[in-house]
C-alpha positions, -999 to 999 in steps of 0.1 A, spaced: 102 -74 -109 140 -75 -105 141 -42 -85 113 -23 -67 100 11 -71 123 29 -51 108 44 -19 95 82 -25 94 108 5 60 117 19 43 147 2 13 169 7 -14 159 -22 -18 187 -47 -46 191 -69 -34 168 -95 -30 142 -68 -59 146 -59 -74 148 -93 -52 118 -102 -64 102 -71 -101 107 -89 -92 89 -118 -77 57 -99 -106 46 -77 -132 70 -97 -146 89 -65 -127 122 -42 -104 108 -15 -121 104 16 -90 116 52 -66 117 26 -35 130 48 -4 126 24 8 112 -9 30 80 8 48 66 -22 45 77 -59 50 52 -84 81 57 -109 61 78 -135 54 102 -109 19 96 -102 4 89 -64 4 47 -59 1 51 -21 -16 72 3 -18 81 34 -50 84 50 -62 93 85 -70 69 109 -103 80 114 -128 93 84 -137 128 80 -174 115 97 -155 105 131 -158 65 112 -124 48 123 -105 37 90 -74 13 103 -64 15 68 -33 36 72 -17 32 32 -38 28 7 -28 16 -28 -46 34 -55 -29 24 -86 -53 6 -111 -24 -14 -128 -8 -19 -97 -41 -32 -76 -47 -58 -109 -16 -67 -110 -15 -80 -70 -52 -91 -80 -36 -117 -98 -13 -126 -69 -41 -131 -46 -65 -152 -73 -32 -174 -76 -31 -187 -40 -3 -163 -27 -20 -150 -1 -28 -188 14 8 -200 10 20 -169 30 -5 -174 57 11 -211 60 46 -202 58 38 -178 86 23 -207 112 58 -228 105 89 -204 103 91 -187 134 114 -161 120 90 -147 93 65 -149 116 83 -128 145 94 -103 113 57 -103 97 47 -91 134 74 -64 136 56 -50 103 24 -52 123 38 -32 158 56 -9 127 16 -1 110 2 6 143 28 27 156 29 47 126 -13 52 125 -12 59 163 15 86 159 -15 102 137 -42 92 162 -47 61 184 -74 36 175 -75 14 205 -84 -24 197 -89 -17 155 -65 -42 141 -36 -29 120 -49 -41 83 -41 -67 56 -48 -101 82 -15 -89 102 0 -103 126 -15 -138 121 -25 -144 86 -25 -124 48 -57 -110 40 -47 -86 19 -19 -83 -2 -29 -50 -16 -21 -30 22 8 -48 28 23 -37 -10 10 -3 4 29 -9 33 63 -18 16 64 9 -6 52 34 21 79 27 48 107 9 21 121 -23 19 129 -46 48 99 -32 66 71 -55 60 90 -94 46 56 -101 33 51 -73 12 81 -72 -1 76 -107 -14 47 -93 -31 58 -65 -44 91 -87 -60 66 -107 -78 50 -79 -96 54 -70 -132 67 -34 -134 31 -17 -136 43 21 -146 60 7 -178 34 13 -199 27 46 -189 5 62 -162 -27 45 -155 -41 81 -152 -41 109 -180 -34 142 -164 -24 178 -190 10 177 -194 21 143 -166 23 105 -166 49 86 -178 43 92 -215 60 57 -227 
């Protein structure tokens, strides 16, 4: 994609988020805390949820990507090998390394604003490695560009999910194209 989604402030869910939320992973949000990014047809592609489930479980998961076309589309990515090269560019260019680990300090600072997990990891294989290209997308479009290098990579090699309209249908929303 030639140009991201640009970021989107942070938002209380409203029932259509939450009902759109429904329709994206097919179940009710579980700590849900915020909407952290909507994608460009308005819809929730990020949220944020609490650091520890509504059961006292700890969830390190901070942002969450919940977009259908967007989670396939970084599906792709990962079945491609992405995820491996990044992991080796990480052990041999110090820079991207020392950047990739700024995201990290950046995800756990942000979740332990909201409430401290001691010795839970951040998510997505940081500091060291990519696990999961899905939370560091989440990431990226959560806190904007120049945040997390790695997800922005990602998120540049994505086709422009929203351009076929909303992957949700809500009365009267979506992106209607």
């Amino acid at each position: 994609m030639e140009t991201p989604p640009p970021p989107t402030p942070r938002t209380e869910p409203t029932d259509a988020d939450v009902e759109a939320f429904k329709q994206q992973l097919g179940r009710p949000p579980r700590g849900l805390r915020a909407i952290a990014h909507r994608c460009p047809c308005g819809q929730p592609d990020v949220v944020e949820t609490a650091p520890r489930l509504p059961d006292g479980t700890p969830f390190p998961t901070l942002y969450y990507l919940t977009c259908p076309k967007a989670n396939s589309a970084i599906g792709t990515l990962e079945a491609n090998g992405v995820m491996k090269e990044m992991t080796a560019r990480l052990e041999s260019d110090p820079e991207l390394a020392a950047a990739y680990r700024a995201a990290h300090e950046d995800y756990i600072r942000r979740r332990d604003e909201i409430e401290e997990l001691t010795g839970f990891p951040s998510a997505g294989g940081m500091p060291d490695r990519v696990k999961c290209l899905h939370v560091l997308v989440a990431h990226s479009l959560a806190a904007g560009p120049g945040v997390n290098p790695l997800g922005d990579e990602a998120l540049a090699m994505l086709p422009e999910w929203w351009r076929k309209g909303s992957c949700v249908t809500l009365a009267g929303e979506g992106c209607g194209q």
